[in-house]
C-alpha positions in Angstrom: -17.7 -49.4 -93.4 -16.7 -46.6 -90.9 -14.5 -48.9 -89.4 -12.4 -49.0 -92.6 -12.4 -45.6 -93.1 -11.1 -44.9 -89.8 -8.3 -47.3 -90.6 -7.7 -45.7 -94.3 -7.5 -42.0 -92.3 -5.2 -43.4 -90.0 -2.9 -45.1 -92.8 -3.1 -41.5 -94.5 -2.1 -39.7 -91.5 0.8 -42.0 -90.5 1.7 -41.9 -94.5 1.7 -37.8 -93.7 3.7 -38.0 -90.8 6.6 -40.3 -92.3 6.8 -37.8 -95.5 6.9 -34.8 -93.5 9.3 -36.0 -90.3 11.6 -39.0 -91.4 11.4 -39.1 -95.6 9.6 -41.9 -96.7 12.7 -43.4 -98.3 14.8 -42.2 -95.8 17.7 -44.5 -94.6 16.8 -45.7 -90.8 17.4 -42.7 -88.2 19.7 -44.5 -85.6 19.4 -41.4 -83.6 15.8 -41.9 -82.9 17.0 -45.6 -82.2 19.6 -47.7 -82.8 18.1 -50.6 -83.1 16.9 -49.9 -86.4 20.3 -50.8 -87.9 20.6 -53.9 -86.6 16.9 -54.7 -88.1 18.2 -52.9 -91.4 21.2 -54.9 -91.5 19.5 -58.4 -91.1 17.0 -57.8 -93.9 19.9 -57.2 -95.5 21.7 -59.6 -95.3 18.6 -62.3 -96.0 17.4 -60.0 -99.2 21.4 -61.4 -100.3 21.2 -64.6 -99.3 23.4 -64.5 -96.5 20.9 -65.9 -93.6 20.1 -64.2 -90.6 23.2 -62.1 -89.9 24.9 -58.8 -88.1 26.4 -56.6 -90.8 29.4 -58.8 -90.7 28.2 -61.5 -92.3 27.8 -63.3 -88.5 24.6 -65.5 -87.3 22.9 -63.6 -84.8 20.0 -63.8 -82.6 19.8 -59.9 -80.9 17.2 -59.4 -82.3 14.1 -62.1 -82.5 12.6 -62.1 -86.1 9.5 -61.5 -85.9 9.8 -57.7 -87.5 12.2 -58.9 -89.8 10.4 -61.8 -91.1 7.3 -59.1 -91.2 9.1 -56.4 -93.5 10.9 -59.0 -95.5 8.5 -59.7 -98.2 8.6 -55.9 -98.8 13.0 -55.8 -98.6 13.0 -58.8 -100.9 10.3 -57.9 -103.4 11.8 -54.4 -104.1 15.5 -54.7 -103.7 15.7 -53.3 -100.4 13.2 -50.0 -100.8 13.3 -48.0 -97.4 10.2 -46.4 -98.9 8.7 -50.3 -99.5 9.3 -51.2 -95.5 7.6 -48.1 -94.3 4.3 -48.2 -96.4 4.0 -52.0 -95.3 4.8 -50.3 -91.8 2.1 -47.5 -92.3 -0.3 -50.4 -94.0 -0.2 -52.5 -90.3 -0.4 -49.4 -88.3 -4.1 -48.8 -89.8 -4.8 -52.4 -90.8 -4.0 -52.8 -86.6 -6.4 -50.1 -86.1 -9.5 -51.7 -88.0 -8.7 -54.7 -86.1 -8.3 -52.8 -82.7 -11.9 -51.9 -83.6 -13.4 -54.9 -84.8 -12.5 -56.9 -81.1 -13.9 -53.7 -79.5 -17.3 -54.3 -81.4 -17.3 -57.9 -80.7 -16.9 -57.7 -77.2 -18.9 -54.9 -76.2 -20.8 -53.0 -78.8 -20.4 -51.1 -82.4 -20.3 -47.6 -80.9 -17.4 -49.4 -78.5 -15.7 -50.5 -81.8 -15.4 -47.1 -83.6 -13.9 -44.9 -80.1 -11.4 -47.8 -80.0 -10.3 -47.4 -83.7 -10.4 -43.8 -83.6 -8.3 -43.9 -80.4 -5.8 -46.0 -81.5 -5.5 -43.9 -84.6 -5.3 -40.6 -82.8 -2.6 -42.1 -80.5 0.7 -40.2 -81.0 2.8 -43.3 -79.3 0.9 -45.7 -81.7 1.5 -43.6 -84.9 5.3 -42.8 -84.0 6.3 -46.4 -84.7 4.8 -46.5 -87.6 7.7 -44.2 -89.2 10.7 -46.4 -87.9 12.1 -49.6 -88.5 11.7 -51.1 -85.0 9.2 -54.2 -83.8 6.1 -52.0 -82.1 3.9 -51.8 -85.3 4.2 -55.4 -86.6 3.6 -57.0 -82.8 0.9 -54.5 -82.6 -0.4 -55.7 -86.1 -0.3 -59.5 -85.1 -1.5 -59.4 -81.8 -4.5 -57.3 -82.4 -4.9 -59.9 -85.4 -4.5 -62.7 -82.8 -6.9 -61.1 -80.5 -9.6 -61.0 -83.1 -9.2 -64.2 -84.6 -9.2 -65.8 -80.8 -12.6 -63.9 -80.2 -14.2 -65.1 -83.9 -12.9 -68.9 -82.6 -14.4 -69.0 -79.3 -18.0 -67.8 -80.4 -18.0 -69.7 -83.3 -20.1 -73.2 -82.8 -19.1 -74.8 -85.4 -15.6 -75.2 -87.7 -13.8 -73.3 -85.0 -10.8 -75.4 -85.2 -9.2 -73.6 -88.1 -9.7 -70.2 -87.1 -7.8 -71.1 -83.6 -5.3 -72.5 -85.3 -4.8 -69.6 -87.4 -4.8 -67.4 -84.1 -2.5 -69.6 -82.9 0.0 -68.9 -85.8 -0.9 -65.5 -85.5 0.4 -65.5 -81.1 3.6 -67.1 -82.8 4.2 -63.8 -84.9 3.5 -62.0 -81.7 6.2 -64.0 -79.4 8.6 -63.7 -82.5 8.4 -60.2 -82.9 8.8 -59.5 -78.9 10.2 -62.6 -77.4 9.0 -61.4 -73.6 5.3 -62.1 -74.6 6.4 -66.2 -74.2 4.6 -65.0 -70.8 1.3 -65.3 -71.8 1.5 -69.4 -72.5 0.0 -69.3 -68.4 -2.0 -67.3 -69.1 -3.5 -68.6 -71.8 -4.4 -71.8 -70.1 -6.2 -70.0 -67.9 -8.5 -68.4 -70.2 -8.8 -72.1 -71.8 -9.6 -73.2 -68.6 -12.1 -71.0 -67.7 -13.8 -70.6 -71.3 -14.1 -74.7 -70.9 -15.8 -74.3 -67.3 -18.2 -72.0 -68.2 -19.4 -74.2 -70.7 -19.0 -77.6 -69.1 -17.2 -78.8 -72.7 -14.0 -80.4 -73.5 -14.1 -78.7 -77.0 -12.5 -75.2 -75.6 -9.5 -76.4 -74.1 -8.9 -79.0 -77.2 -9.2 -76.0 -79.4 -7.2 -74.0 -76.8 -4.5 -76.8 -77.4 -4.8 -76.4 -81.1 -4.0 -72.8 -80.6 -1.1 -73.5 -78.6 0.2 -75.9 -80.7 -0.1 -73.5 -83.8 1.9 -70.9 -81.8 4.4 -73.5 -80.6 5.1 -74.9 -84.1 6.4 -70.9 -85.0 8.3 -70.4 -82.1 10.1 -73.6 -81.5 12.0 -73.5 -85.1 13.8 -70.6 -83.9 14.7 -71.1 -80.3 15.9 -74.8 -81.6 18.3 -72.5 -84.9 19.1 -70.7 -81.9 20.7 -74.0 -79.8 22.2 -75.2 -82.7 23.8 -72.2 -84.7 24.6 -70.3 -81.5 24.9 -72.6 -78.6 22.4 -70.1 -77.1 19.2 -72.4 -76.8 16.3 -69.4 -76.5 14.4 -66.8 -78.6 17.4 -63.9 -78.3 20.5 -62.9 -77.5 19.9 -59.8 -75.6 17.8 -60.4 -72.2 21.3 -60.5 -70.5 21.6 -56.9 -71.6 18.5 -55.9 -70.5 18.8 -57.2 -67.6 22.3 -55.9 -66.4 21.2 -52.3 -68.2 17.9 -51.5 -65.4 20.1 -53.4 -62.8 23.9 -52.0 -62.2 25.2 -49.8 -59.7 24.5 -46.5 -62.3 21.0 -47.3 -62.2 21.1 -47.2 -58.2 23.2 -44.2 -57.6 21.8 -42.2 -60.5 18.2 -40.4 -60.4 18.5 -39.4 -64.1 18.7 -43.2 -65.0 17.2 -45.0 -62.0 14.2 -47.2 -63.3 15.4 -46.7 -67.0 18.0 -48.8 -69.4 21.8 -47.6 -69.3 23.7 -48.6 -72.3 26.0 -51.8 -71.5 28.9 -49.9 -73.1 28.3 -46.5 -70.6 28.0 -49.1 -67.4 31.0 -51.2 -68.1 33.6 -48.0 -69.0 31.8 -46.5 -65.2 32.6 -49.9 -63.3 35.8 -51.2 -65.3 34.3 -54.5 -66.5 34.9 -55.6 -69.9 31.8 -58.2 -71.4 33.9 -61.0 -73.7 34.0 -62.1 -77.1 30.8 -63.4 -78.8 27.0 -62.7 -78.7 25.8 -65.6 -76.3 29.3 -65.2 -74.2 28.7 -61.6 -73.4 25.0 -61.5 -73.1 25.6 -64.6 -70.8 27.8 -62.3 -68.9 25.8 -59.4 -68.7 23.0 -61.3 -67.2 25.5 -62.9 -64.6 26.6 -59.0 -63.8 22.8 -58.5 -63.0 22.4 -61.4 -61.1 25.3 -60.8 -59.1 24.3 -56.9 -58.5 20.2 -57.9 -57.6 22.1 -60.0 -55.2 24.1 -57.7 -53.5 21.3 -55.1 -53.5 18.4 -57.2 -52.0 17.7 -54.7 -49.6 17.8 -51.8 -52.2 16.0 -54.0 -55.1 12.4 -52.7 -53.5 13.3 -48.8 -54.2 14.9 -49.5 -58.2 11.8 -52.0 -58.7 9.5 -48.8 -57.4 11.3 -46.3 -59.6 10.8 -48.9 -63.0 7.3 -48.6 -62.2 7.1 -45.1 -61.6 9.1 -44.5 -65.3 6.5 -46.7 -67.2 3.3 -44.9 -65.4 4.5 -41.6 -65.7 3.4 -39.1 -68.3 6.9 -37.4 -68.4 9.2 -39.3 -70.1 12.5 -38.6 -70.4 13.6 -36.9 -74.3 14.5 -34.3 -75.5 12.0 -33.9 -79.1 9.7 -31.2 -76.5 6.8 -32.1 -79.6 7.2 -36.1 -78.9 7.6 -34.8 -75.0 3.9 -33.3 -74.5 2.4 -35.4 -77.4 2.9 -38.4 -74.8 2.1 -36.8 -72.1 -1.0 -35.3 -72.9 -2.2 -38.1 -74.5 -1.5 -40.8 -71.5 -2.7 -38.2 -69.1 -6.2 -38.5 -71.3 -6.1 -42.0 -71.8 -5.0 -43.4 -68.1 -7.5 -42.8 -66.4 -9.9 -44.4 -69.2 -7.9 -47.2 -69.1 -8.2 -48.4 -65.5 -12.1 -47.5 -65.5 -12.6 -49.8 -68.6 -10.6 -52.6 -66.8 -12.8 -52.5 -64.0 -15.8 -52.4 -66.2 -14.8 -54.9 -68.6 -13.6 -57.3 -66.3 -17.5 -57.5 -64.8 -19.0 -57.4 -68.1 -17.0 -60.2 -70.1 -13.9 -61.1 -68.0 -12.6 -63.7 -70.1 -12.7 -61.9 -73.3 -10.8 -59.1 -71.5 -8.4 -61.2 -70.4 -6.9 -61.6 -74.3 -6.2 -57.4 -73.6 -5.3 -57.7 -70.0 -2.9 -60.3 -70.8 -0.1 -58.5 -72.3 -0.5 -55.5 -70.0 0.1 -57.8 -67.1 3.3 -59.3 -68.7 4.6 -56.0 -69.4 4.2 -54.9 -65.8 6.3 -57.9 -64.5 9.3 -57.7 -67.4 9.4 -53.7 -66.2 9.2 -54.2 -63.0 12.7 -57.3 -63.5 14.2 -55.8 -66.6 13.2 -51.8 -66.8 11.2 -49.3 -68.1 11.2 -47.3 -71.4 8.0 -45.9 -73.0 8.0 -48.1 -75.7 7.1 -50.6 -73.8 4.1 -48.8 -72.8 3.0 -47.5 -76.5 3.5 -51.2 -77.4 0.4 -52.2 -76.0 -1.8 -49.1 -77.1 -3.8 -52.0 -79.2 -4.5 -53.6 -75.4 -5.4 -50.7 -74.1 -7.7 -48.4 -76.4 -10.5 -51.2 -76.3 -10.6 -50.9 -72.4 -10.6 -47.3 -72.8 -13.7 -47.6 -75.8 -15.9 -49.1 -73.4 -15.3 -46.9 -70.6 -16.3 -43.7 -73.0 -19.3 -45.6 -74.5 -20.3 -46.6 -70.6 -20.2 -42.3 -70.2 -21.9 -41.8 -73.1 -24.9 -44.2 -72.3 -25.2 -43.0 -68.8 -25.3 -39.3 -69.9 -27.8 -40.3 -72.4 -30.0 -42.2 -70.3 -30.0 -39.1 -67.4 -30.6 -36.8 -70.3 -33.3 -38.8 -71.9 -36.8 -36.6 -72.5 -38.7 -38.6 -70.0 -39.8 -36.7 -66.5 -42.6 -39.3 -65.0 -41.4 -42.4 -62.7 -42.6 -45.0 -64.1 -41.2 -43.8 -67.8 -37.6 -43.2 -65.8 -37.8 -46.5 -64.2 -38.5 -48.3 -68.0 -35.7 -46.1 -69.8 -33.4 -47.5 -66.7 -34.4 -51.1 -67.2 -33.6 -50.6 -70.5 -30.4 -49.2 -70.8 -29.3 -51.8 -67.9 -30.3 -54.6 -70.4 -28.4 -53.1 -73.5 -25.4 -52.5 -71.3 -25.8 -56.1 -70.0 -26.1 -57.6 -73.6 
C-alpha cells in the first residue's frame, strides 16, 4: 500500500511539473530536444495511416519504435492529444516507480523497497522525462517491468514459464525503445547460466530460452521491416551518426565538446564533407567517417575515450537551464556514492539478482565509452540504479540501529549482532 502511494505522489508531482514547465497539451519543445519531432511526426503519421514515416510521408527507421509504439494507443485513441501522450508519459514515470520498488523488496527487503521508490520518485533526471516526448520514460517503464517479472519467474517453482515469457516480451519493448540495450542478450545467458548452476537444473536455462525467445520474436519483426523496406538490415538508422558525432576531429581539438555528441550538420560544414542522399546511405556514411577518424587517431582514441567517461560521471553537465544544472548535480553528487556501495553490497548478497540492474549500467558504460556521452544516458538508467542505492541506505540504517540498540551487557550485544547478521543475511 505505501508502495502505491509513493507511486501515485510521484505521478502527481510529475503531473505538477508538466503543468507548470511545458503545458500539458503543449506541442513538443524541440529546443529542449529535437528528437521529439521526429517521434511526434511518426505517431503522426501512423495515427493517419501512413505507416512508420518522417514528416514527408518517407519509411524511416531513426528512430527504433519502441516509444512510439508505447504512446501510440494514447495518439490513436484521442486524435493526436499532446495532453493524452504526456499523462500516459506521467502514468509510466510512477507506474516505473512502484515497480522500481517492488524488485527492491523482492531482492533485499520491504524497508529496501520503499527508499528505492521514494528515490526514484525524488529523482529530478527521472522526473524530467516524464514531461517530453523522448524514449527515457517508456524504456524505463518496461525494463523495470522486465526486471520484476524476471525476479517473480525465477523464484517461482511452479508455472514459471508464462511469467518468463511475459518478461521476455517485456526485454523486447526495452531493446525496441533503445536499440543499444541488444547488449544484454550475453549477458543474459550468463545469468541463465549461473541461475541453472546454482541449482543443478535444466529448467532455468529452458525458461531462460523461453525468455529469449519472447524478446527475439519482438525484435526480429523490425530489424527484418528494416532489410526489406530500407535495405538497412538492423534496429535503426542512426548509430552511424552517433558514432561519427563523439568521434570527429571537433570532438578531438575541442574541450567544450570532447567526450560529448557534435551535431552531424556542425561537423560536416567544419571539415567540408557532405553525407549523401538517403537515410541508410548517409548514416552508412557517417559511420564510415568515424571509422576512418578512430583509425587515424589510434594513438589519441585513449584520451577522447577518457573524456566520454569523464562527461557521463560528472555531476556538471553541460546546459544552460542553471535549475536543471544544480538539480543534477546535487542529486548525482547524493546518489553516486550510494550507488557504488550498494553494488558492492549487493553483488555479495544476491549477485545474480543484481545482475538484472548491473546489466544495463555495464552496457551503457561500453556504448559511452565507443559512441559518447550525454546525461540522458545516465538518467536512463536511474530505475538500475536507485535499487542499489536502497540497499545501501537500509544497510546504514540497520547498522546504526544495531550500534544504537538499548543493550549495554556482552552477551546481549553479541545476540543483537547475531541477529541483525541473520536478517541482513536473509
Amino acid at each position: 500500500m505505501t508502495l502505491c502511494v509513493i507511486a501515485l505522489a510521484a505521478g502527481l508531482l510529475r503531473l505538477g511539473m508538466t503543468v507548470a514547465f511545458v503545458g500539458l497539451d503543449a506541442p513538443p519543445d524541440v529546443g529542449a530536444s529535437p528528437d521529439q519531432a521526429e517521434y511526434d511526426a511518426i505517431l503522426q503519421q501512423l495515427g493517419t495511416g501512413n505507416g512508420y514515416a518522417k514528416a514527408d510521408g518517407q519509411p524511416t527507421a531513426r528512430r527504433a519504435p519502441g516509444m512510439v509504439f508505447t504512446l501510440l494507443p494514447a495518439y490513436a485513441i484521442t486524435g493526436g492529444s499532446y495532453a493524452a501522450a504526456r499523462l500516459m508519459l506521467i502514468t509510466l514515470s510512477a507506474l516505473t516507480c512502484l515497480l522500481a520498488g517492488l524488485s527492491a523488496a523482492r531482492v533485499f527487503n520491504p524497508r529496501a523497497g520503499l527508499i528505492a521508490a521514494g528515490l526514484l520518485a525524488l529523482m529530478p533526471g527521472h522526473g524530467y522525462y516524464a514531461m517530453h516526448l523522448l524514449s527515457e520514460t517508456p524504456f524505463g517503464f518496461w525494463l523495470a517491468l522486465a526486471v520484476w517479472l524476471t525476479l517473480i519467474a525465477v523464484q517461482r517453482e511452479r508455472k514459471q514459464w508464462p511469467v518468463h515469457a511475459l518478461a521476455g516480451l517485456c526485454w523486447g519493448m526495452a531493446v525496441l525503445t533503445k536499440p543499444q540495450f541488444i547488449l544484454l542478450a550475453p549477458l543474459a545467458a550468463v545469468v541463465i547460466g549461473a541461475h541453472a548452476l546454482r541449482h543443478l537444473s535444466w529448467r532455468p536455462a529452458l525458461s531462460g530460452a523461453l525468455c529469449i525467445a519472447a524478446a527475439s520474436a519482438v525484435v526480429m519483426p523490425w530489424y527484418v521491416r528494416n532489410a526489406v523496406v530500407l535495405d538497412a538490415p538492423g534496429l535503426s538508422t542512426i548509430g552511424g551518426y552517433g558514432l561519427w558525432a563523439g568521434n570527429n576531429e571537433l570532438a578531438l581539438d575541442d574541450p567544450a565538446w570532447r567526450g560529448r555528441a557534435i551535431p552531424t550538420s556542425r561537423i560536416e560544414a567544419a571539415l567540408g564533407v557532405k553525407l549523401p542522399e538517403g537515410e541508410a546511405a548517409s548514416d552508412a556514411r557517417a559511420k564510415q567517417y568515424a571509422k576512418a577518424f578512430m583509425s587515424e587517431h589510434r594513438a589519441d582514441m585513449p584520451r577522447l575515450t577518457m573524456w566520454k567517461l569523464y562527461r557521463l560521471v560528472t555531476p556538471f553537465q553541460a546546459t544552460e537551464n542553471r535549475a536543471v544544472y544544480w538539480a543534477q548535480a546535487i542529486s548525482w553528487i547524493g546518489l553516486a556514492p550510494l550507488l557504488f556501495a550498494g553494488i558492492i553490497i549487493a553483488l555479495h548478497r544476491r549477485p545474480i539478482e543484481s545482475l538484472l540492474w548491473l546489466g544495463p549500467i555495464v552496457v551503457t558504460l561500453g556504448v559511452t565509452l565507443v559512441f559518447f556521452a550525454i546525461i540522458r544516458y545516465r538518467d536512463t538508467l536511474l530505475p538500475s540504479m536507485v535499487p542499489f542505492a536502497a540497499i545501501a541506505i537500509d544497510t546504514a540504517w540497520r547498522r546504526i540501529m544495531t550500534a544504537n540498540a538499548p543493550c549495554s551487557t556482552a552477551p546481549c550485544a553479541e545476540i543483537g549482532h547475531q541477529e541483525a547478521g541473520g536478517r541482513l543475511a536473509a
